[in-house]
C-alpha positions in Angstrom: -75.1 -137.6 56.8 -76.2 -135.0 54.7 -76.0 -134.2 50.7 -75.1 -130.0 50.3 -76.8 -130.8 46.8 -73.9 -128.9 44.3 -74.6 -126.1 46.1 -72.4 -123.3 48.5 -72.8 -125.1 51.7 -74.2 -122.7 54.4 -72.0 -121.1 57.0 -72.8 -124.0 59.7 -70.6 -125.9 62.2 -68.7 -128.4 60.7 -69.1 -130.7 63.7 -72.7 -130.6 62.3 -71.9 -132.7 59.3 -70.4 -135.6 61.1 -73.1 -137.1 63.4 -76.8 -135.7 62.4 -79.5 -137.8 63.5 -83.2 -137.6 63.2 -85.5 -138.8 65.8 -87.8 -141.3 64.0 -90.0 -143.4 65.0 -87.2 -146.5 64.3 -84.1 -143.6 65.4 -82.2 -144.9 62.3 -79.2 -142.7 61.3 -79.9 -140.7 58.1 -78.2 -142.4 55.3 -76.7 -139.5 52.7 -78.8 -138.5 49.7 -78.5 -136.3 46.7 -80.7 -135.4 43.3 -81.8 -138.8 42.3 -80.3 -140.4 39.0 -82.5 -139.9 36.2 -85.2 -141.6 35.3 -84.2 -143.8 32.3 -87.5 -144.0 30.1 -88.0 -140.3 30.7 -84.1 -139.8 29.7 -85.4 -141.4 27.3 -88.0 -139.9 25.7 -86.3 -136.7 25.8 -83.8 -137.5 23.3 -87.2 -138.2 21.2 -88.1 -134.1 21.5 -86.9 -133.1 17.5 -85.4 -129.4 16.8 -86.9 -130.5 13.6 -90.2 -131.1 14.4 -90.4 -127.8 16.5 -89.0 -126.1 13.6 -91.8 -127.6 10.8 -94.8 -126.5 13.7 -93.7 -122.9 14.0 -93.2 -122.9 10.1 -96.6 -124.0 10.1 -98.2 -121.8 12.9 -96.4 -118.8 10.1 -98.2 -120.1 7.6 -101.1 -118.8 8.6 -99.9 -115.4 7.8 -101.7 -114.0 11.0 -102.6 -115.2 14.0 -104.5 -112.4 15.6 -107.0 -113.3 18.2 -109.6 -110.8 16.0 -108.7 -112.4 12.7 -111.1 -114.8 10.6 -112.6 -117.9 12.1 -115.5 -118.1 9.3 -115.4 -121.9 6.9 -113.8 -119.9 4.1 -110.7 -118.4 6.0 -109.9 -122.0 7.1 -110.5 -123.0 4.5 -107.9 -120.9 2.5 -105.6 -121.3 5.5 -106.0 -118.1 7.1 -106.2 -116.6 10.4 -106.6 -117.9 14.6 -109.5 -120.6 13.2 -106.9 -122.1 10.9 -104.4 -122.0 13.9 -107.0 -123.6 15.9 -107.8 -126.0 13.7 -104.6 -127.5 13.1 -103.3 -127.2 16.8 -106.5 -129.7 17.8 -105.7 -131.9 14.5 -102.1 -132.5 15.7 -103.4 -133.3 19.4 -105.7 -136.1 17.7 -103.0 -137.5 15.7 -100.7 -137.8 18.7 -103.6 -139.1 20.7 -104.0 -142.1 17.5 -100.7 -142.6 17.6 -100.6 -143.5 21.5 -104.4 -145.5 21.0 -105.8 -142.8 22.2 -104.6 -142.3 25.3 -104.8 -138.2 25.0 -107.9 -136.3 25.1 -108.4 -133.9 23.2 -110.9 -130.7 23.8 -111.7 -127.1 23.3 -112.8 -124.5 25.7 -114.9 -121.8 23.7 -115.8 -118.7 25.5 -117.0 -115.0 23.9 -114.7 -112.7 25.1 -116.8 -109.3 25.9 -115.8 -105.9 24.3 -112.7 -104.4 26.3 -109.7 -101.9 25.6 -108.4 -104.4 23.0 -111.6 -106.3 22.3 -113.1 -103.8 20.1 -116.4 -106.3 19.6 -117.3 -109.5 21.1 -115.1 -112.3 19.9 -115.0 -116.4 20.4 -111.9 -117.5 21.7 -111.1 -120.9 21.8 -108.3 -122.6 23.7 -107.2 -126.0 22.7 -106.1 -128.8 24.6 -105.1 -132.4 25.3 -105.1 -134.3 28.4 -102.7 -137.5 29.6 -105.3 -139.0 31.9 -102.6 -140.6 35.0 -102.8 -143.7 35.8 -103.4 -144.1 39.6 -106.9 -143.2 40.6 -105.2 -141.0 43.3 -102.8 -139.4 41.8 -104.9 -138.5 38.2 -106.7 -136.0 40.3 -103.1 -133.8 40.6 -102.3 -132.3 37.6 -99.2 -130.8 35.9 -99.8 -128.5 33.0 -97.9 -126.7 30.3 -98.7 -123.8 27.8 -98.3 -121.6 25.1 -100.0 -119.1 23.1 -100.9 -120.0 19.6 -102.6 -116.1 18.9 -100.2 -113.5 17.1 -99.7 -109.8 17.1 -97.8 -107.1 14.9 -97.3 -103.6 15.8 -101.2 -103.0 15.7 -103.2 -105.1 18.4 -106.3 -104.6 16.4 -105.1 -105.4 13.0 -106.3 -108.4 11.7 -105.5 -108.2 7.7 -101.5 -107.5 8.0 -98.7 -110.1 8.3 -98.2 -110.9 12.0 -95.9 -114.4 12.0 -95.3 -115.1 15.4 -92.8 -117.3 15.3 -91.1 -116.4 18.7 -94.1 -115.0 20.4 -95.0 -117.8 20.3 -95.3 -120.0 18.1 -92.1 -121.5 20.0 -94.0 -121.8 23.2 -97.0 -123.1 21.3 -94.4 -125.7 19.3 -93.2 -126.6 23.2 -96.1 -127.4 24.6 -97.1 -129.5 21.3 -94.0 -131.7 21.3 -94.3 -132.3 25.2 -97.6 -134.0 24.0 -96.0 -135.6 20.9 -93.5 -137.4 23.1 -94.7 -137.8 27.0 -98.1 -139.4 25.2 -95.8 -142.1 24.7 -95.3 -143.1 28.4 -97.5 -143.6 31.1 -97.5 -141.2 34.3 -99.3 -142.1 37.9 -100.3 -138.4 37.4 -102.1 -136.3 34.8 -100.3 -133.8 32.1 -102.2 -130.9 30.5 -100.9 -129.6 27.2 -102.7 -126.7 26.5 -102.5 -123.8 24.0 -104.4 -120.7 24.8 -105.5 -117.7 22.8 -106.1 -114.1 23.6 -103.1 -113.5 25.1 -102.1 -110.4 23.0 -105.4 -109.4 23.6 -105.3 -109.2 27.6 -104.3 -112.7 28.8 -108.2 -113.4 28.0 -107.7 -117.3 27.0 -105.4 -118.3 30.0 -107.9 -116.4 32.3 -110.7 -118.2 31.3 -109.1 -121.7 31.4 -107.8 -120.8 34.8 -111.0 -119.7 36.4 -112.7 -122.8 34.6 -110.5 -124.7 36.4 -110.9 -123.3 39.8 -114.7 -123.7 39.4 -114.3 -127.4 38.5 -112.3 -127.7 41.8 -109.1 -129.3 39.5 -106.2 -129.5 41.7 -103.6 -128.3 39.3 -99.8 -128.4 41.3 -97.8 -126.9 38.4 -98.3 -124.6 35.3 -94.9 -124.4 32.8 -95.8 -121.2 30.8 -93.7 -120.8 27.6 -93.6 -117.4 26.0 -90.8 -116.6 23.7 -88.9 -119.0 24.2 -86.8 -119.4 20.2 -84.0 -118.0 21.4 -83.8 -114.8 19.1 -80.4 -115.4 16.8 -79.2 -112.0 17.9 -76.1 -110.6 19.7 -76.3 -110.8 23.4 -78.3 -114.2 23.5 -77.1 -116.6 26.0 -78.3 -120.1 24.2 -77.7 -122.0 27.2 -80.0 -119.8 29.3 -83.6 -119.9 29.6 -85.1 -117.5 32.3 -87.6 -118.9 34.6 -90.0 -116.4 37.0 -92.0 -116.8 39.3 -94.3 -114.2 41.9 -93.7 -113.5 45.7 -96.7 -113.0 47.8 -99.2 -114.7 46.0 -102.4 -112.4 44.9 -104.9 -113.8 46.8 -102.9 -113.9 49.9 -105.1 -112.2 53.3 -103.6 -109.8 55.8 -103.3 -112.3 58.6 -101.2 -114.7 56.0 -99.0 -111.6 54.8 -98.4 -111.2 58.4 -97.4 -114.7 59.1 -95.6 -114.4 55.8 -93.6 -111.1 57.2 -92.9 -112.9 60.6 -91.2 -115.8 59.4 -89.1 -114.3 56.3 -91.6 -116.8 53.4 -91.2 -114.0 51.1 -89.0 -116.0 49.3 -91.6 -119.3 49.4 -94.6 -119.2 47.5 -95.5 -122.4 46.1 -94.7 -120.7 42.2 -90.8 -119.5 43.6 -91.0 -123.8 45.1 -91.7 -124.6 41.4 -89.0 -122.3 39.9 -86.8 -124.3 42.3 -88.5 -127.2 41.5 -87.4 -126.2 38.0 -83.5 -125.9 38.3 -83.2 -129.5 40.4 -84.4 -131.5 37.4 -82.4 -129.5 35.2 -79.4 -130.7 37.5 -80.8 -134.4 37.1 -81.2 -134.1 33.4 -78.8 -131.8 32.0 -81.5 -130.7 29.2 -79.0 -128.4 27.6 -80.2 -124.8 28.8 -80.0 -123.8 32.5 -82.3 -122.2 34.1 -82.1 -118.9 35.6 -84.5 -118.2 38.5 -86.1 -114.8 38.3 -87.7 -113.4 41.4 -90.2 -111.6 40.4 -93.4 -112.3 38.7 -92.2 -111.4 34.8 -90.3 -108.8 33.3 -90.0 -105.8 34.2 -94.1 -104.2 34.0 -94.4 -107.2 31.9 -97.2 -110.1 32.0 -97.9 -113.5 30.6 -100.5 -116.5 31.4 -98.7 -117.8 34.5 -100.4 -114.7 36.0 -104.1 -115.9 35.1 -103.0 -118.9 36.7 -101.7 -117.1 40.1 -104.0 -115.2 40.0 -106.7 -118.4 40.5 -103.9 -119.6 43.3 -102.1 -122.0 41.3 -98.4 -122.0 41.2 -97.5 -121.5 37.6 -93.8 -120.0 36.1 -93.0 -118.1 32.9 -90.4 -119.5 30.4 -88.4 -117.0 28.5 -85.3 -116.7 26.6 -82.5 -115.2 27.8 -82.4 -111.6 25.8 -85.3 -110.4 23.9 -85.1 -108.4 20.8 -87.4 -106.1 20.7 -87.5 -105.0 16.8 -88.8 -109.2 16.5 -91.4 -108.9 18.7 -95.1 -106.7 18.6 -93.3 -105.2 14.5 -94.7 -105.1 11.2 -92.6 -107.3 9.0 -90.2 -104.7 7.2 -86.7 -103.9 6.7 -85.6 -99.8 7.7 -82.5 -98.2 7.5 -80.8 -101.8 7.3 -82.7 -103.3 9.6 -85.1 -106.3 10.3 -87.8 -105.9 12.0 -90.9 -108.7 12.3 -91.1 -112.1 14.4 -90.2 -114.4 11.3 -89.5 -118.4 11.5 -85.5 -117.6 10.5 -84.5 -115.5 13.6 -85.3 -118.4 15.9 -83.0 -121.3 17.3 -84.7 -124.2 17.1 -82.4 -126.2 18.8 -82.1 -123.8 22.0 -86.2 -124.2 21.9 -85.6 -127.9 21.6 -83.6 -127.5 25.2 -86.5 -125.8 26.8 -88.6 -128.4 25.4 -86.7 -130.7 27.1 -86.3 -129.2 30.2 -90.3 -128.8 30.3 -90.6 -132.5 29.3 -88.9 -133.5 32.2 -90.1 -131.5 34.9 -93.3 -132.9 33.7 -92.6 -135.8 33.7 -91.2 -136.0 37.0 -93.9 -133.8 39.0 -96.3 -136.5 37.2 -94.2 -139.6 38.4 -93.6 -138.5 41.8 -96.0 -139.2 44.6 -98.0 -136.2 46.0 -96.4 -133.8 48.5 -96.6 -134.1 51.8 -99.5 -132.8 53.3 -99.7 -130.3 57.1 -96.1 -129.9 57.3 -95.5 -128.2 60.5 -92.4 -127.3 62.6 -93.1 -126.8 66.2 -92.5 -123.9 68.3 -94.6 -124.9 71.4 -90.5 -124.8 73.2 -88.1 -122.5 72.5 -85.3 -124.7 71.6 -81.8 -125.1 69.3 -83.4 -128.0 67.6 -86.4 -128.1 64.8 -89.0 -130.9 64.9 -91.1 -130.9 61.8 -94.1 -132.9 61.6 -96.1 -134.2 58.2 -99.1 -136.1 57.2 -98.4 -138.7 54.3 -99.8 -137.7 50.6 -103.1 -139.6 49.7 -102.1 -141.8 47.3 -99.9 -143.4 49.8 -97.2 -144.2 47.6 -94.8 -142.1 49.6 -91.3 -144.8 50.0 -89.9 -142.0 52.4 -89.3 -137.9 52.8 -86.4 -135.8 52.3 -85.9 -133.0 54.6 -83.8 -129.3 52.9 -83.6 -126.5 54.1 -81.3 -123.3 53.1 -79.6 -119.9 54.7 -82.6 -117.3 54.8 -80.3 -115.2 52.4 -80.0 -118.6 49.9 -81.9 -118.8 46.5 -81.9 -123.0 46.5 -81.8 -124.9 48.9 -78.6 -125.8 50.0 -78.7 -129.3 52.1 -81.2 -132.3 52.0 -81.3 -135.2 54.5 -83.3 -138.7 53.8 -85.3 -139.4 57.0 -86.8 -142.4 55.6 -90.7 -143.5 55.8 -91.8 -141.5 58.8 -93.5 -138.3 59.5 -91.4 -136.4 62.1 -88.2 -135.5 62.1 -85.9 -133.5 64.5 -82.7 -131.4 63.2 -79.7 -129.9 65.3 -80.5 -127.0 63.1 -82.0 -123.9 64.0 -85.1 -122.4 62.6 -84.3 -119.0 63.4 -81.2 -119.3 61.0 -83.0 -121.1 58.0 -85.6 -122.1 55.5 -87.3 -126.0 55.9 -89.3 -128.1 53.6 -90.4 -131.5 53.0 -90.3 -133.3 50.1 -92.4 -137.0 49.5 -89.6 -139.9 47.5 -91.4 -142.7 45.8 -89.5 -145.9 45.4 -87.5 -144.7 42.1 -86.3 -141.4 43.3 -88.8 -139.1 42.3 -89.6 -136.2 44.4 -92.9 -134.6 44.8 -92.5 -130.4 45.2 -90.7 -129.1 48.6 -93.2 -128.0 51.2 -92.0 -125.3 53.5 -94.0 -126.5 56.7 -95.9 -123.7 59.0 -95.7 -123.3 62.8 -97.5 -125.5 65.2 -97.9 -123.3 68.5 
């Protein structure tokens, strides 16, 4: 039997419902699955995630008048509580307090670099990102990694001004603030996998922080499976806003995809399937699970329109990583001098923001976090055979190395679908045949641990 997952069923035959099968090693009959019930202590610690809190650390982040990746970093500005060095400052303070709060079970670090002169680099410059890492728990599994961001640098109308007011409380203090309280509350629990909660700077600058970290990464051979990118995501109190809306993109083709993979990627219609757009999916089926309080929209296509944020430094390395933004922008809040003309507001300041829509998002990152670092690792060399030209698909999987795999789920979707649209539980095996036709849809495979929690859907390649 087969779950359609809340989801427009495909236009298949009905008789297709009533008597699928898979051929398993034991030839059990599927039993019917859907999106696994929540997780209780990750429920949980959601309700722990405080509009409140977020509220005092953008309030906080403003206090620093500016936040300009070119501003002061001397003793004396941080000392007087002024500029990105301040910022810095009390971003790693509040990691080490949440990490003595848990016995210090986070760790915290910086990764300093000097940023070379470029188009908005008008001198060399230290940038500093600043983060905290929840080590997992199984030796396996601590070596896959889940990761969420902000940016804790500021801008006003002037890239290179560094003396005028630029708050930042949307962009982003509010992504920073998510990406603090994630750590504030999942330090509290105890994940099989690891969680990164990272804060970059440089981003008004050229994405120079995120690109860094990224790269560093990659050279250290991290195997990072997910990036949650938050950038203005305070939910602007202006007309037009949807607050139970939070827009989630994601790229196509990836960057560093070759010729002979774009051609494979042509021949079997994966223009839809990168592993970001399998993370955007990823995305909306724990918001089903946990009703977080914002939906997410899935935006195919890498950001806004012309647009860029630090998911890209992160595709860009090959790592799937999504953007988090509100629904609607305003655009006299964000890149302004703080001033008031001809009646109106301009400037990114701490009252325009929702802190309870950025509380939602919080929550919704929380818990995809939470579940990508409870669930056992995806499957690996999923395939689906084409050696015969038959009606039936036969996919074939290795098991994830940390072995705790309790079982796989099978979806797939219509071509044309955005989600997936069924699922079927095959149980603990590693091939699977369907009386569904791979010309007509989309597969993947998903790894269930004993509690329900899902790894990230792999869309298998052909085996010829």
């Amino acid at each position: 039997m087969i779950s359609k997952r809340r989801f427009a069923a495909a236009p298949l035959a009905i008789g297709l419902w009533a008597g699928l099968t898979v051929s398993a090693a034991r030839g059990q009959q599927a039993q019917e699955v859907g999106s696994h019930s929540a997780d209780l202590k990750i429920r949980a610690a959601l309700k722990e995630i405080s509009a409140a809190q977020l509220q005092s650390d953008i309030e906080k982040l403003v206090s620093f008048q500016t936040r300009s990746t070119l501003s002061a970093q001397d003793a004396a500005s941080i000392s007087a509580g002024r500029g990105i060095g301040t910022a810095r400052e009390w971003i790693k303070s509040e990691f080490e307090r949440y990490s003595r709060d848990c016995g210090g079970c986070l760790q915290v670090k910086t990764d300093s670099f000097t940023q070379p002169v470029s188009e908005r680099v008008p001198a060399p410059i230290e940038i500093t990102n600043v983060y905290a890492v929840l080590r997992g728990t199984n030796p396996e599994d601590a070596k896959r990694i889940v990761l969420v961001t902000g940016h804790y640098d500021s801008r006003n109308s002037d890239t290179l001004d560094t003396r005028g007011a630029a708050p930042g409380a949307n962009d982003d203090g509010s992504g920073t603030a998510v990406s603090l309280e994630c750590a504030r509350v999942l330090s509290k629990l105890k994940f099989p996998g690891t969680i990164i909660f990272l804060t970059v700077a440089g981003e008004e600058q050229g994405l120079d922080g995120s690109k860094h970290f990224a790269e560093f990464a990659k050279s250290q051979g991290w195997d990072i499976e997910a990036v949650l990118n938050n950038d203005i995501v305070g939910g602007d109190k202006s007309p037009g806003q949807d607050p139970k809306v939070v827009r989630v993109f994601s790229e196509s083709i990836p960057d560093a995809t070759t010729e002979a993979q774009l051609r494979m990627i042509r021949a079997l219609g994966g223009e839809n399937d990168s592993p970001s757009r399998e993370l955007a999916r990823y995305v909306a089926q724990t918001a089903r699970i946990y009703q977080p309080g914002v939906a997410p929209l899935m935006e195919f296509r890498l950001d806004r329109y012309l647009r860029g944020g630090d998911h890209i430094s992160f595709n860009e390395a090959g790592y799937a990583a999504v953007r988090f933004t509100e629904f609607r922008e305003n655009f006299n809040r964000q890149h302004q001098n703080v001033r008031t003309e001809n009646g109106i507001e301009y400037g990114d300041l701490p009252k325009f923001v929702n802190h309870d829509y950025v509380a939602n998002v919080a929550r919704l990152n929380a818990a995809t976090l939470a579940e990508l670092a409870s669930a056992p690792g995806p499957a690996r060399n999923v395939r689906v055979e084409t050696k015969e030209l038959v009606n039936d698909s036969t996919l074939v999987w290795e098991s994830p190395a940390d072995g705790r795999a309790s079982g796989y789920e099978v979806l797939w979707r219509a071509t044309s679908a955005p989600d997936w649209e069924h699922s079927l539980s095959v149980g603990k095996v590693t091939r699977a045949t369907l009386p569904v036709s791979k010309d007509n849809v989309i597969f993947a495979v998903e790894s269930v641990d004993e509690a329900g929690h899902k790894s990230q859907p792999i869309v298998p390649v052909p085996e010829r």
